[in-house]
N, C-alpha and C positions, 0 to 999 in steps of 0.2 A: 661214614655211617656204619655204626656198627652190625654184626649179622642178626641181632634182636627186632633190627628196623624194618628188616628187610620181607617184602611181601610170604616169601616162600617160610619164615620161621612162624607164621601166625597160624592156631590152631585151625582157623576154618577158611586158609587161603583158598583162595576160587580158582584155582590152578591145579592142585594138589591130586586131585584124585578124576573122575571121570565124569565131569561137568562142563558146560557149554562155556566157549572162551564171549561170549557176548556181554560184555560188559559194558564196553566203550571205552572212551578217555578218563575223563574222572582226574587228570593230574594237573588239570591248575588253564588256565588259560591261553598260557605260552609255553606250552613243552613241544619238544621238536616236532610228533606226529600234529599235532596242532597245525603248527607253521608249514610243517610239508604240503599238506590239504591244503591250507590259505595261500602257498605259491601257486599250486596246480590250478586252483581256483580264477587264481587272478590269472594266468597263463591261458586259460581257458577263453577267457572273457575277451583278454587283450586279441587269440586269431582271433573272436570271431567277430571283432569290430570292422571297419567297412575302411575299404583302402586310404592312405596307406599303411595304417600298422597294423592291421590282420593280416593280411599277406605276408607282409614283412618279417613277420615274427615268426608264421610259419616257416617260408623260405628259408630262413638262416638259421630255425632250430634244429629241422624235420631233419631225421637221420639218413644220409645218403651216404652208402657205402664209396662210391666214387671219388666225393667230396671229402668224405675224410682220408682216402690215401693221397690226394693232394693236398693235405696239407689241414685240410676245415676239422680239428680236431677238437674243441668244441662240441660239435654236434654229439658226440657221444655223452654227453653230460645233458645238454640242452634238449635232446628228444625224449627225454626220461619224464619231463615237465609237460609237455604236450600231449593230447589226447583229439580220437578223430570226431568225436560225437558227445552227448551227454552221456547216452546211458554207460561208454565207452570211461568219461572219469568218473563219472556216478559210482559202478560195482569197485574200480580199482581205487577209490578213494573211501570206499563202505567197508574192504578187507582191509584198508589198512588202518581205517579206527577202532575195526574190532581186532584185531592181531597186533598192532603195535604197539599201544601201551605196555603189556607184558613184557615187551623186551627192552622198551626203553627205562623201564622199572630196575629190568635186572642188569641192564649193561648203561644206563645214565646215556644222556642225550644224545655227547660225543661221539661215542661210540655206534648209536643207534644210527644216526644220522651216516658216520661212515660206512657201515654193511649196507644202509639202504642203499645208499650211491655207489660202492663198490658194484654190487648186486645188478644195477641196471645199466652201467659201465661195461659190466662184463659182457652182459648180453648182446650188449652192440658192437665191442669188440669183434666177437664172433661171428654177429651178425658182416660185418668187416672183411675178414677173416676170407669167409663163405663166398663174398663178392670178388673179393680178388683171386681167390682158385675158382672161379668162375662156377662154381656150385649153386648161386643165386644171382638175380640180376643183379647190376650195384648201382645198378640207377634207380629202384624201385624204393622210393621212401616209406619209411618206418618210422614209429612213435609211439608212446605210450611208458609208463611205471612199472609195466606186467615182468620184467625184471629183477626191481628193484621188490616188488612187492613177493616175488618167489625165493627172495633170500628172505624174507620173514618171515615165510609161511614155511620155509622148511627148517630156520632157525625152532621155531616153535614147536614142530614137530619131535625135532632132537630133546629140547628142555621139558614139553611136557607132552609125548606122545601117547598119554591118556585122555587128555582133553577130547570133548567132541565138538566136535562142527553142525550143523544144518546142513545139509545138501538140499539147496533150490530152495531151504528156509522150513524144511519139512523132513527130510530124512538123517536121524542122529549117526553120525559116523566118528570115529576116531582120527585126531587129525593124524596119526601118523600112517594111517590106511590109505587117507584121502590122498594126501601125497606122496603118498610110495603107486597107485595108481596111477596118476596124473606122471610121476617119473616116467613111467613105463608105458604111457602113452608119449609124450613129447620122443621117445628115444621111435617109437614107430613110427609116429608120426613123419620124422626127419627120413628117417633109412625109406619111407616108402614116398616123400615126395608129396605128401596129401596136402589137403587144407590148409592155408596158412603155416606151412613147415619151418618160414622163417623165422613167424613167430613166436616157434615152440625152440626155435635155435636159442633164442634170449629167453625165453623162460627158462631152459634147461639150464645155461648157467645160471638163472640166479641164484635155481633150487640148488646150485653144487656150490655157489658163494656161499648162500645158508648153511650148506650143512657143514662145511668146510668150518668156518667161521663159529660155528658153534660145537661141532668138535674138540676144536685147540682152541678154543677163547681167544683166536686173534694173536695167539703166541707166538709164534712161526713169525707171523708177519709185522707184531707189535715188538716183538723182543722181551717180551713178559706178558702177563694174564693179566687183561687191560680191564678197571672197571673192579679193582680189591681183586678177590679171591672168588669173583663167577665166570671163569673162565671156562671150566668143564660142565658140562650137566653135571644135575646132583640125583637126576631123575632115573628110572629103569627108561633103558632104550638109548640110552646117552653116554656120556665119558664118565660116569662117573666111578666107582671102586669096584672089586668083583668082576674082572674081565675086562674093564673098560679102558678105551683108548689111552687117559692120562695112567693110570691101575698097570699095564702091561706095559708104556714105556718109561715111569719113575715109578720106584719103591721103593720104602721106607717112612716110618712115623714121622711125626710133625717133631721136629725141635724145640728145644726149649729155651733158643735165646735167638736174638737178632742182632746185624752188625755183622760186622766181618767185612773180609774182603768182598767185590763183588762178584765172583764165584761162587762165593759161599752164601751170598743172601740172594742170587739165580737160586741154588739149589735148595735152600729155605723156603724161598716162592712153592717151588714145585713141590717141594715136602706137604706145605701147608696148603696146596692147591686139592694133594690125594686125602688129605684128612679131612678137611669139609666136605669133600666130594663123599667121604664114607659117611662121615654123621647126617649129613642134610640125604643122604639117603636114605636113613632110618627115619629121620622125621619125615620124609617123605611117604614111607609106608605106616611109620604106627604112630605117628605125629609128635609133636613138639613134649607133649610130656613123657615120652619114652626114654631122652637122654638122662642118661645118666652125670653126677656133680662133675666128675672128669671128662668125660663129653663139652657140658656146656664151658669148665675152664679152656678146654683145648682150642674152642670156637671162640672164647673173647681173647685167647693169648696169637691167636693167628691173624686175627681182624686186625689189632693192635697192633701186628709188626708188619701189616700193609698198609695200613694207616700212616704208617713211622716211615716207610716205603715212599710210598704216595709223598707225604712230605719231603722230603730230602729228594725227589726228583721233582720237585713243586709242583705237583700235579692235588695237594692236598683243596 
């Protein structure tokens, strides 16, 4: 897909500037956030059938810190799907059809689908973690997406932390406020032992999977910028040129050919990663027709040798 396709090059992208992410789905009937909702759904339905496969399902999803240092190591995947109540997957399946779209846009199914689950993985790790230094009980079961769902929402915050949110469906906030807030309460929250502390344990990491994750476009941990050349933000607040995380650790222009050894088409990525990152930042401020002819060649010669990328690692 070239970067002409792509949501963020359109002059009146619904992203772009300081408008409400409420969109919805919108991408076809079987895209991942789709099918996440219709597991959680069916996962809902199957507890709370009448023994024995509502218990059962429970039992052997429900996250027990205990159970998985013996071995139940599963659960850390399987509690991510379970919820305690409706209204419980109701709001955490409501944030993720209005927030995931967007990222499954920018980073394709694959990729979407791995942050979510790394995201809510984490959370329970640590929830894990917590139980065995005896910090929390490890017998007290835990469940819920509220993980998985904090590495989107804080993914989102890095890529367009202009966007605004509703708070409670009525106050317009920024989401990258809303979640720089919420950071800063989970981090009290834990230090003081409050409310649900545990719960803020697995929220906290998702929000650092998210921002981790959108940072380095998964580079660190893919071994390239998975998903073409949207690896960094291209947005203010993000990685993208001018100070920013990818900007301070590679510098220099985009190249003008592809091939080589692969050192040399590592270091082409990364070339071609700082230069969209700087153009899709002007189109991000003064929009799509501010680039200039050499602009938009630089953007279809870069696409092209990840594309060329992409195929030769068969990922085309």
């Amino acid at each position: 897909m070239g970067w002409q396709d792509r949501e963020y090059a359109q002059e009146q992208s619904y992203y772009g500037g300081r408008k409400p992410m409420y969109r919805g789905s919108g991408m076809g009937t079987w895209d991942v956030v789709t099918r996440i909702i219709i597991a959680n759904l069916v996962v809902f339905f199957l507890c709370a059938m009448s023994d024995p496969i509502g218990p059962r399902v429970t039992y052997y999803g429900v996250m027990i810190a205990s159970n998985v240092l013996h071995g139940e190591v599963w659960r850390l995947f399987t509690a991510t799907y379970l919820h305690a109540s409706f209204g419980h997957i109701f709001f955490n399946m409501l944030m993720l059809y209005f927030f995931g779209p967007v990222l499954e846009r920018r980073w394709g199914g694959k990729q979407f689908f791995i942050v979510y689950t790394i995201g809510g993985i984490a959370g329970n790790v640590l929830l894990t973690i917590a139980g065995y230094f005896g910090w929390i009980n490890p017998d007290i079961p835990g469940l819920g997406a509220s993980g998985s769902l904090w590495a989107i929402m804080a993914a989102v915050a890095i890529y367009f932390p202009n966007a605004e949110v509703l708070v409670y469906f009525l106050v317009p906030v920024r989401i990258r406020t809303m979640v720089t807030v919420y950071f800063i309460w989970f981090i009290y929250n834990i230090a003081q032992g409050g409310p649900n502390w545990g719960g803020d344990v697995c929220h906290l990491a998702g929000l650092l999977v998210g921002v981790w994750w959108s940072k380095t476009g998964g580079w660190i941990w893919a071994g390239g910028s998975p998903r073409g050349l949207g690896g960094a933000s291209p947005v203010r607040g993000g990685s993208g040129a001018g100070g920013g995380w990818f900007s301070r650790l590679f510098s220099g222009g985009a190249a003008k050919t592809g091939g080589g050894t692969f050192r040399e088409r590592v270091k082409q990525r990364k070339d071609d990663v700082e230069t969209v990152n700087r153009i899709l930042e002007k189109v991000y401020a003064k929009g799509i027709n501010s680039l200039s002819a050499d602009e938009r060649k630089a953007l279809k010669e870069a696409t092209e040798r990840s594309q060329a990328e992409d195929a030769r690692a068969g990922r085309a």
